[in-house]
C-alpha positions in Angstrom: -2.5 4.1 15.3 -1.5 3.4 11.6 -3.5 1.1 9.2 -2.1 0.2 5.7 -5.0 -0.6 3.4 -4.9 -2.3 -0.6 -7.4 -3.1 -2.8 -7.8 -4.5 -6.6 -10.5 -3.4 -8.4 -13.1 -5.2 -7.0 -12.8 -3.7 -3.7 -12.0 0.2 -4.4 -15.2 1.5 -3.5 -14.9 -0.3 0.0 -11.6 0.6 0.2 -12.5 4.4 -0.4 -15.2 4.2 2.4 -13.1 2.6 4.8 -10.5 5.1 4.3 -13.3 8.3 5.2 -13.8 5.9 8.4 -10.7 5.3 9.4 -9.7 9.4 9.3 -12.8 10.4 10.6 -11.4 8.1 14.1 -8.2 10.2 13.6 -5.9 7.3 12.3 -3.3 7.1 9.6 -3.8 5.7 6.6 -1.0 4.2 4.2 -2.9 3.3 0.9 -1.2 0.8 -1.0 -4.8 0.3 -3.2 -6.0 1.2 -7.1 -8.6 3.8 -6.8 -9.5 2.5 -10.0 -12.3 0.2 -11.5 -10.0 -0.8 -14.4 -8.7 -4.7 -13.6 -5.4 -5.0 -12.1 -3.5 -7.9 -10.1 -3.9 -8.0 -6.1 -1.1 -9.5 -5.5 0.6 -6.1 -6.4 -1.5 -4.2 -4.1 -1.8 -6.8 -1.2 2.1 -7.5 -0.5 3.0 -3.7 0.1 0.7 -4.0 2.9 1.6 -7.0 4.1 5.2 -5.8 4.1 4.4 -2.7 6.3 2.7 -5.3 8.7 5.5 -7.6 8.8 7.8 -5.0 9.1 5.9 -3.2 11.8 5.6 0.3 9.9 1.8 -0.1 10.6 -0.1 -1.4 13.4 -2.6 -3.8 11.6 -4.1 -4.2 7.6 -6.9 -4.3 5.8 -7.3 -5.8 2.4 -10.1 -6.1 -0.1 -10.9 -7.9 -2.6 -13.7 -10.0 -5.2 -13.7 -12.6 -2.4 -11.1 -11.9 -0.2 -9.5 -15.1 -0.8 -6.2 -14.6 -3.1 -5.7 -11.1 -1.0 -5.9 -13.3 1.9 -3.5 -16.2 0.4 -1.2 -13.5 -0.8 -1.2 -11.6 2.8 -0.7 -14.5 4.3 2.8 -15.5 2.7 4.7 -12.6 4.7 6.5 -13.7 8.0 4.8 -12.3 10.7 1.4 -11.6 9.5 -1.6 -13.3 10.2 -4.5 -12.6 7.9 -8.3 -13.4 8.5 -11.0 -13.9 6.0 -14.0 -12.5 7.0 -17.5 -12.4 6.4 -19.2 -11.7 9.6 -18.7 -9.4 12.7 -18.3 -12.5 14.9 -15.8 -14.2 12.3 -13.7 -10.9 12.5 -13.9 -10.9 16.9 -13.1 -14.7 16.8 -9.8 -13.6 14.4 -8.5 -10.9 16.5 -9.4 -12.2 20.1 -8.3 -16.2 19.2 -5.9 -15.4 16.8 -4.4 -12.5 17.1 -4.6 -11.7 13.1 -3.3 -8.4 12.0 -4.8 -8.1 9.2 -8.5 -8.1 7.8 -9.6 -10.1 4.3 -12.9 -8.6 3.6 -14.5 -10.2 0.4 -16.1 -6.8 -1.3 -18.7 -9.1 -3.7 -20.1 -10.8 -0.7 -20.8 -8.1 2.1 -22.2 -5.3 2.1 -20.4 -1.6 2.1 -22.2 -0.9 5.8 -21.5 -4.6 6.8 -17.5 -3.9 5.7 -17.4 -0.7 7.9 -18.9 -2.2 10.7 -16.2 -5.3 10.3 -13.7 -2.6 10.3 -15.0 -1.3 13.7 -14.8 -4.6 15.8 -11.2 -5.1 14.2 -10.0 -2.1 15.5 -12.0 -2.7 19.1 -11.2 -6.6 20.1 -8.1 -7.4 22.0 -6.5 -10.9 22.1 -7.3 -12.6 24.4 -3.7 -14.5 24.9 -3.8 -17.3 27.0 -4.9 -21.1 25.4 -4.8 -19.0 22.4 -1.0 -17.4 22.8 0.4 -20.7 22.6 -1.7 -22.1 19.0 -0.6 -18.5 17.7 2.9 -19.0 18.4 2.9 -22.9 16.5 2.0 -20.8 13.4 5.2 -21.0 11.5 6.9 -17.5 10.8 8.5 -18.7 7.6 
């Protein structure tokens, strides 16, 4: 499995700790974050992942930010991807098993580091469920 992960500024030290998780389950990591604290623009760091996901170089995304919201808005402009905001484990199941999203929003000022991780995990572990759902995921416009 590869993941490609970005960050702003807000969300480097989740971004650093989801990275150790991520290679301690043995998967590839493309980093398209700052590893900084200095301010910088998410959109810069957010469409290089979103690119890899549309482009299928990468299996799914994760993306962090202050509140996850412009890295989600931003994410969400590519053909093909399907980005979910996220603040709970049950909000991130619900994403991936009703909507098939392929990339994770986590909002770094409002969870907590542990909280992040343990998003990260059910990401990786729920299937969609297809189904009722298949068809709602295929009226999202790809354009």
């Amino acid at each position: 499995m590869k993941i490609a992960i970005g960050n702003d500024h807000a969300g480097t030290e989740y971004k650093l700790a989801i990275v150790g998780l991520l290679k301690s389950m043995q998967i590839d990591v493309s980093n398209h974050g700052t590893d900084g604290t200095d301010s910088v623009d998410y959109p810069d760091f957010i469409h290089p992942v979103a690119s890899d996901v549309e482009q299928e170089k990468v299996d799914y995304g994760i993306i962090v930010c202050g509140s996850g919201n412009g890295a989600s808005m931003t994410a969400n402009k590519h053909p093909k991807v399907r980005c979910a905001l996220c603040w709970t484990k049950e909000i991130v199941a619900l994403g991936r098993a009703h909507n098939d999203a392929n990339v994770l929003s986590l909002p770094a000022r409002f969870i907590s580091l542990p909280q992040a991780l343990e998003m990260v995990k059910v990401f990786l572990n729920t299937d969609f469920e297809g189904g009722r759902h298949e068809r709602r995921v295929e009226k999202i416009p790809c354009s």
